[in-house]
Structures are given as structure tokens and as C-alpha cells.
C-alpha positions in Angstrom: -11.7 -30.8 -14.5 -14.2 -32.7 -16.2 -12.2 -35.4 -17.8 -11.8 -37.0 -13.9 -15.4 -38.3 -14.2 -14.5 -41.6 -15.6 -11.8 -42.1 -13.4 -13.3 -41.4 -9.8 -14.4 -44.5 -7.9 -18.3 -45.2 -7.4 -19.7 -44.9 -3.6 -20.4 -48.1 -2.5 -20.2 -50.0 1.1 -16.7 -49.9 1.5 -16.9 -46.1 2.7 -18.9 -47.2 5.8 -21.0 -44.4 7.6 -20.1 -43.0 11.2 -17.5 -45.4 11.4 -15.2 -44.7 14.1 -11.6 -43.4 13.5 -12.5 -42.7 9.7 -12.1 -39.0 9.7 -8.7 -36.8 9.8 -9.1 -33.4 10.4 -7.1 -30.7 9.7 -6.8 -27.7 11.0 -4.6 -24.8 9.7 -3.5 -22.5 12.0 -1.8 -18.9 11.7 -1.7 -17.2 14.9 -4.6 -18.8 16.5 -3.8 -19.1 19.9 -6.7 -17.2 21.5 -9.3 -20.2 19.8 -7.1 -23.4 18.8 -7.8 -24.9 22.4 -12.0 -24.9 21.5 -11.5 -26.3 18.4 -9.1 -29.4 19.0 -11.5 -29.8 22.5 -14.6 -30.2 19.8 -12.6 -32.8 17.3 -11.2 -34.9 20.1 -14.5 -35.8 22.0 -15.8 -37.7 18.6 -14.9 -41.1 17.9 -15.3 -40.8 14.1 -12.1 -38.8 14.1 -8.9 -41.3 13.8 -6.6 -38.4 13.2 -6.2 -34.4 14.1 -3.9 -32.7 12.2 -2.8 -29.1 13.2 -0.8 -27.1 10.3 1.1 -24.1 11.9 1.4 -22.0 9.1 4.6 -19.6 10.0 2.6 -18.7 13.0 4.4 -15.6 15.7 2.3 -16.2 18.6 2.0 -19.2 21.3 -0.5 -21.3 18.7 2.4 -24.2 18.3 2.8 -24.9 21.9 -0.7 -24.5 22.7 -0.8 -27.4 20.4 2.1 -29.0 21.6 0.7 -28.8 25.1 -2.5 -30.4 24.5 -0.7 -33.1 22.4 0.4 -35.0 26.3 -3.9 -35.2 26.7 -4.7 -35.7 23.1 -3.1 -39.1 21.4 -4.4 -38.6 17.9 -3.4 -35.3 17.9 -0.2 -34.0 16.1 1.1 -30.5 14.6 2.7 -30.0 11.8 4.5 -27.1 10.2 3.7 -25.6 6.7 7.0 -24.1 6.1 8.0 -21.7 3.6 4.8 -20.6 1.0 5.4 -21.5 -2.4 4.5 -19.1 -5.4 1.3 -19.3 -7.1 -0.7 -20.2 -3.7 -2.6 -18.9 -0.6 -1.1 -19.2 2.7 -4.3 -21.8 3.7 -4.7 -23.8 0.7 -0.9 -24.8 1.2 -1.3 -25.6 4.8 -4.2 -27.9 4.1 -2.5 -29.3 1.5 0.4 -30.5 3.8 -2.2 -31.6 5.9 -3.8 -34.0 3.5 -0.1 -35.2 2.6 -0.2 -36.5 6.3 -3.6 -37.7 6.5 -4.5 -41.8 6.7 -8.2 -42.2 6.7 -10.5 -42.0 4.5 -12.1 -38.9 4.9 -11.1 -35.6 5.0 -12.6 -32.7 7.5 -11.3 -29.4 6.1 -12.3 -27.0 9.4 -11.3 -23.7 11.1 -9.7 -23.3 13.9 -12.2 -21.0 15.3 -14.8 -23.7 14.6 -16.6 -24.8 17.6 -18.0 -28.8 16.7 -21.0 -30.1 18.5 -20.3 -33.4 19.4 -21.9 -35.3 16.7 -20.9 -33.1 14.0 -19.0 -35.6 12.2 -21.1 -38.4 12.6 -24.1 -36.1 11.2 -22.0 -35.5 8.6 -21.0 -39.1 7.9 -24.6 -40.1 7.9 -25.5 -37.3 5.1 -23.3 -38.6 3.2 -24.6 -41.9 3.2 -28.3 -41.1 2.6 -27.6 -38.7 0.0 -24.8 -40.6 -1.3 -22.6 -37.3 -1.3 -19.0 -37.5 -2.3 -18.6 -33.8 -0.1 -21.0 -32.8 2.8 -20.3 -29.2 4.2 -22.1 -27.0 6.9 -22.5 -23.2 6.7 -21.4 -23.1 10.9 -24.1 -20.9 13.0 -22.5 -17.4 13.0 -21.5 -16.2 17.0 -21.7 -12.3 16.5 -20.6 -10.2 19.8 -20.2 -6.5 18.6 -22.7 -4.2 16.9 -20.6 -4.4 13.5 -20.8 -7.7 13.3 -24.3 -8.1 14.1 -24.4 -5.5 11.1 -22.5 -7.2 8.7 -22.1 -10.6 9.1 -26.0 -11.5 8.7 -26.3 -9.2 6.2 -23.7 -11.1 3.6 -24.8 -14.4 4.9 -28.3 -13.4 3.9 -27.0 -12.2 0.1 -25.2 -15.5 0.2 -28.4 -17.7 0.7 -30.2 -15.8 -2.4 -27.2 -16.7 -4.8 -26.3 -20.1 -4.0 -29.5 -21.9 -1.9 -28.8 -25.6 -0.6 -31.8 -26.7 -2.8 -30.1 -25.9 -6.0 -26.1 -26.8 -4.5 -27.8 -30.2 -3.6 -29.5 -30.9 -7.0 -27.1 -32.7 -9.8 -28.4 -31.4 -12.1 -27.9 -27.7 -11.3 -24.5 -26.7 -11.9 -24.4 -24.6 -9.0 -21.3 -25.7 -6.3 -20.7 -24.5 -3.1 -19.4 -25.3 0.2 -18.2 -23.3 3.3 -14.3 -24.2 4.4 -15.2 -24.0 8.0 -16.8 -27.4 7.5 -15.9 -29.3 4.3 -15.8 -32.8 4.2 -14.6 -34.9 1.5 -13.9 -38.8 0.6 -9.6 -39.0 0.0 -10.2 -40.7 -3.4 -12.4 -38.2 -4.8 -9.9 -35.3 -3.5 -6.9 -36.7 -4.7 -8.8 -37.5 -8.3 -10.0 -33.6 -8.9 -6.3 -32.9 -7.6 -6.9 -31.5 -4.1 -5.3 -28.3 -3.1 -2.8 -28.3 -5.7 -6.0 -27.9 -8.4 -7.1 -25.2 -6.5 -3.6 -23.3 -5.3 -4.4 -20.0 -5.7 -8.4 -19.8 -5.1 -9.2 -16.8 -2.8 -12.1 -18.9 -2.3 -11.0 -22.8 -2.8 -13.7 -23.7 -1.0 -16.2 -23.3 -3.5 -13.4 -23.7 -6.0 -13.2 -27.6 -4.8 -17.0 -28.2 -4.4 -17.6 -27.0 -8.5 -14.4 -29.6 -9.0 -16.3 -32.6 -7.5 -19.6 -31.8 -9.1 -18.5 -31.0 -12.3 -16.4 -34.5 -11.9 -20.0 -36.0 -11.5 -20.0 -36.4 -7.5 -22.8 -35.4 -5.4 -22.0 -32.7 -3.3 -24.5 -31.8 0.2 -24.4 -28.2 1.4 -27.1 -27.3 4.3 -27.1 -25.4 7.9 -24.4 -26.0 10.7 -26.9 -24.4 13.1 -26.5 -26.1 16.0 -23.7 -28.3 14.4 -21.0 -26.2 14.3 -20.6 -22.6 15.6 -17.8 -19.7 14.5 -17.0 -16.5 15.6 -15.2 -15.5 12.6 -14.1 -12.4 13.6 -13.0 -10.2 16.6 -11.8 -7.0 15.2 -13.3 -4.9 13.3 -10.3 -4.5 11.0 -10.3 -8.2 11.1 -13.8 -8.3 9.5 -13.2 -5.8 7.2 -9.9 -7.4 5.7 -11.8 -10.6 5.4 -14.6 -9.9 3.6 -12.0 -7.3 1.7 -10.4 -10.0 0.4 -13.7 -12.5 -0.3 -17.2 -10.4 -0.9 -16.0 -9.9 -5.0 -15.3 -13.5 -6.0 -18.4 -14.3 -3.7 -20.7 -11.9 -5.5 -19.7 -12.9 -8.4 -16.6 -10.9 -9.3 -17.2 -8.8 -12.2 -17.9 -5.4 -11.6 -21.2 -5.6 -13.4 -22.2 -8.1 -10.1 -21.1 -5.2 -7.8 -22.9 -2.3 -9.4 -26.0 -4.6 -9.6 -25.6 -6.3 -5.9 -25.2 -2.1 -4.6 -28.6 -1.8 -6.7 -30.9 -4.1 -4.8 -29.0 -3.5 -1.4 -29.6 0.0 -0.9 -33.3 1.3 -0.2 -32.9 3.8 -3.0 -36.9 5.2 -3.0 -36.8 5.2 1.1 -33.7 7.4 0.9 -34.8 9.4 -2.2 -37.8 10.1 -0.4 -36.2 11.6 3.1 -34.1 13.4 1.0 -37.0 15.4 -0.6 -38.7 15.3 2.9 -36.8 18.0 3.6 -38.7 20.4 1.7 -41.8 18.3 1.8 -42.3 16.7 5.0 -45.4 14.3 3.4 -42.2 12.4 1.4 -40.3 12.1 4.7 -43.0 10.2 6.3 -43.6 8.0 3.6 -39.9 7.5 2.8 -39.5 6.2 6.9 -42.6 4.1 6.3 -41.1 2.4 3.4 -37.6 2.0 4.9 -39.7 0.4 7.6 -41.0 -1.9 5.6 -37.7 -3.0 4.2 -36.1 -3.1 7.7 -39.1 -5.8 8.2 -38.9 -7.8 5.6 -35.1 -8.1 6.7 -36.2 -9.2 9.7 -38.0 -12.3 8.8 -35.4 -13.1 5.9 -33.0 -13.0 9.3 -35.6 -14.9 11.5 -35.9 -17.8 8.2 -31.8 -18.2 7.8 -31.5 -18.3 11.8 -30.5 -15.1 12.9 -32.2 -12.8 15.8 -34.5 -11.3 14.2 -33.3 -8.3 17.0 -30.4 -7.7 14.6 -33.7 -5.8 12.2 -32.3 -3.0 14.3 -28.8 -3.3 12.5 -30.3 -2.8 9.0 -29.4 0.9 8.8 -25.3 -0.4 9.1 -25.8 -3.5 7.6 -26.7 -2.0 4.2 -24.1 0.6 4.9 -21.5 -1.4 5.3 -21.9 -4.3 3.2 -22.0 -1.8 0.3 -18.7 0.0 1.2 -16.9 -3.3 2.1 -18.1 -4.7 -1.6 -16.5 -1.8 -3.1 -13.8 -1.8 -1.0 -13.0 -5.5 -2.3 -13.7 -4.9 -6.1 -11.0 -1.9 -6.2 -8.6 -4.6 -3.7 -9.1 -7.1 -7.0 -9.1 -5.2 -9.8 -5.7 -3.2 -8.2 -4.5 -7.0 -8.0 -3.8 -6.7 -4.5 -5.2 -8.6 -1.4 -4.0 -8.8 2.1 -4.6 -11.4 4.8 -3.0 -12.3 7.9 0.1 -9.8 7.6 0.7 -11.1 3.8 -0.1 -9.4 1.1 -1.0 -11.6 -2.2 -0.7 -10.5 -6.0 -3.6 -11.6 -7.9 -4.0 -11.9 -11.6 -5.1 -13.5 -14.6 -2.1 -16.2 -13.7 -3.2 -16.7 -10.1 -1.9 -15.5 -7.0 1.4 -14.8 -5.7 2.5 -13.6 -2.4 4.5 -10.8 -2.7 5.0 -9.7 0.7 4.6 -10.5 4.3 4.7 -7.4 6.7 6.2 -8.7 9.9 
């Protein structure tokens, strides 16, 4: 990883800013019908992208001829399919990959296809790159939340995230801290193909970050900052669906050792608040004073959510939040240290020699 640093070209003026048709996007798609439409809608309307880039990856719905529909209004638009998965890798870091085999221009916009762009999200991007002469720029997206579990949840991890990897410290060179979020990550061609793209990065549950430690650690700057008002996501819409996903990430993310879960359950939960309404029962002084100081932490929840660009209306949402972030952590370190993760009806094997799929339940 770190013997690319020699080897990867310096920025200089021949990656020009903003300039039009110098983006491909790619999109990977497994049964995405319900939101592909949005997504390609967003992309098309911005000049900057020359290319879009579907990847069906074995999908059983309509997604492909959603695609294949919009494809007579759309002329730089064109699906792809991912095919068979090979051993050793994830079911989306292949179908980017065979996106990127595809791909003509010179920079690459890895995105979801629930992502909803503003129109000058790629331009915006484009023009970070240029000012902070950024071999990667990436956007955490602004977080659409429509039922009470994932007004409970969702801000709740995003708000953990934030504490261990902040854009100050991503953004600094000399920090070793990398991160980047795959809803919007953008990267020069060269400097992808020089920390060996996907294929590097095959079996990362989370080859997002994965890629972003690869380019810093090859000596490229790397920008990380807010999508609010960028780009938007609404990640899930199930409740089974949010669970399975932040199942299968919250370990790696928290930084997946069981020591970082015991400690991450430790300053979650309002242990005092709770010890103190337990004892309330017999003396009902403590059960006042443990409300007021669960109070007091359901406040200063509210202005962390009010400073990261949440509602700070979701402060009603602490009591679940707390509740289920906890149980979905432990939920996800048993899921990893069993070896077993499931996502989209497969099922992956993971292990000290990566990932394997080992079943896909139709």
C-alpha cells in the first residue's frame, strides 16, 4: 500500500476543474427499482458527467429495464451487468469494479443508487478538489429519515461517526486518519488504478474507507466534509433493512474489536440516569434526580444533533436511539466474530482470509 507513493502521478493542470464530460459515474444496482429513476435523473442534469454507468448486479426485480427505459432519454447512459460474483469479494465492490473497467474519463463518482444529487454536486466536488488539491473528495449525503426508527437510529450512529473520524482530522495529511462515505466518493482514475482499485480492496465490508486509508497512505490528499444540501439518501425503508445494514457495518465502523464495543456500549448508555430510576423505586428523591440527569443528556443530544444537521426534534428519539444502537452493535459484533454477514439475500463468510460468499437465498 505504501510503496505506490512514488509511482502515483503529481496533481497538476492537466486534471482541469468542473470540466464538462470529465466525470463517469457508476452506479451499482441490486434490486433498486423503487429509487434508480431519482438517481440517474440527478447525474444526468450535470454537464460534468461524460458518462453513467449502471452495474445490475444479478438483480430479480424491474431495475434493468427501468434502466433500459430511461437509456432512449438518457445518451450517456448505459447498463451493464456484473455477472457471476467471484470468491473473495462483496457483491458491490465487484460491481463497481466492472464499472471502472468501462469507465473513460478521468474521474470516477462512486454513488448509490438511492443517492439523490443536487445539481452542482459534481462540480462542487470538482472545485474541492482543486482548492485543496485532493486526489478523493467525498460527501457524507444529508440523511432523509421517514419512520420513528430511523429518526432513532440513523442520527444516532452518524453522530458516533463524527466523534471518531471528524473532517478536520480526515482532511489533515498529517493525521493518519482516512475516511470517506461510498454514497459519494470521488476519485482521479490514475490514483485508483495506482492503489489497485477495487481489486485492492475486494473483500472490505467497508471499502469505502478501506480505499480512502489507500490513497492517503499512498501520500494523496484526501477531502471528506458534509453533503447537506449536496446530496441526500434515504438509506433505508424497512426496518429489517436498517437493521441488516448496520448488522453488517456498525463493528468494522466502531472499530472492530470487541474491546471498541464494550467501550462504545459504555459511553452510550446513561448508566447513573438509569441507576438512579432504578433505586427511585424505593427512594423516590433518586428517581427525580435520575429523570433530571437523563434530561440533561437527552439535551446535550439535542444540540450535538442541531451541530451535525439533524432536527434537533429527533431529542425526543434519544430513549430508542441509545436502545437500539446498543443492541444493533452487539448484534453486529456476534454477526463478525460468528464469521457470518448477510446483505441483500447473500450471505458472506468472513475471516482472517477475507470474505467469501457462501450463499445466496433466492
Amino acid at each position: 500500500m505504501h510503496n505506490n507513493a512514488h509511482h502515483l502521478p503529481p496533481i497538476g493542470p492537466a486534471v482541469a476543474a468542473a470540466a464538462s464530460g470529465s466525470v463517469t459515474a457508476i452506479v451499482p444496482a441490486r434490486n433498486e427499482e423503487a429509487v434508480i429513476a431519482a438517481c440517474i435523473a440527478s447525474l444526468a442534469s450535470q454537464p460534468e458527467i461524460g458518462e453513467i454507468l449502471v452495474v445490475n448486479d444479478q438483480s430479480t426485480d424491474g431495475t434493468a429495464s427501468v434502466v433500459t427505459n430511461l437509456m432512449g432519454k438518457i445518451s450517456n447512459l448505459r447498463l451493464l451487468e456484473a455477472g457471476g460474483l467471484p470468491d473473495g469479494w462483496l457483491g458491490k465492490n465487484h460491481a463497481l469494479s466492472v464499472g471502472v473497467q468501462q469507465a473513460k474519463c478521468a474521474w470516477l463518482l462512486f454513488t448509490d443508487a438511492d443517492a439523490e444529487h443536487q445539481r452542482d454536486s459534481v462540480s462542487g466536488a470538482l472545485r474541492i478538489a482543486q482548492e485543496h488539491t485532493a486526489a478523493l473528495v467525498s460527501f457524507s449525503p444529508e440523511q432523509i429519515t421517514g419512520t420513528w426508527y430511523e429518526k432513532s437510529l440513523i442520527p444516532y450512529v452518524y453522530l458516533r461517526l463524527a466523534k471518531r473520524f471528524s473532517y478536520e482530522q480526515v482532511n489533515d495529511p498529517n493525521s493518519p486518519v482516512a475516511a470517506a462515505n461510498g454514497q459519494f466518493l470521488m476519485m482521479r482514475r490514475d490514483v485508483y488504478d495506482a492503489i489497485g482499485g477495487h481489486t485492492g480492496v475486494a473483500g472490505e465490508v467497508l471499502e469505502d474507507v478501506a480505499l480512502a486509508r489507500r490513497v492517503k497512505a499512498a501520500g494523496q490528499r484526501i477531502w471528506f466534509g458534509s453533503g447537506n444540501g449536496i446530496v441526500r439518501v434515504r438509506m433505508y425503508r424497512s426496518f429489517q433493512g436498517m437493521w441488516q445494514g448496520w448488522k453488517k457495518n456498525l463493528y468494522r465502523l466502531m472499530g472492530g474489536t470487541p474491546w471498541a464495543v464494550v467501550r462504545e456500549t459504555e459511553s452510550s448508555l446513561p448508566w447513573i440516569p438509569l441507576l438512579l430510576i432504578g433505586m427511585g423505586l424505593k427512594y423516590p428523591f433518586l428517581l427525580f434526580l435520575g429523570f433530571l440527569l437523563l434530561i440533561a443528556r437527552q439535551t446535550s443530544y439535542g444540540l450535538d444533533l442541531a451541530r451535525n444537521h439533524f432536527p434537533f426534534s429527533f431529542i425526543f428519539c434519544y430513549v430508542p436511539a441509545v436502545a437500539l444502537y446498543v443492541a444493533v452493535l452487539w448484534a453486529s459484533y456476534r454477526s463478525h466474530v460468528n464469521g457470518r454477514i448477510q446483505w441483500k439475500g447473500r450471505e458472506y463468510s468472513v475471516g482472517a482470509a477475507g470474505i467469501d460468499e457462501i450463499s445466496e437465498p433466492s
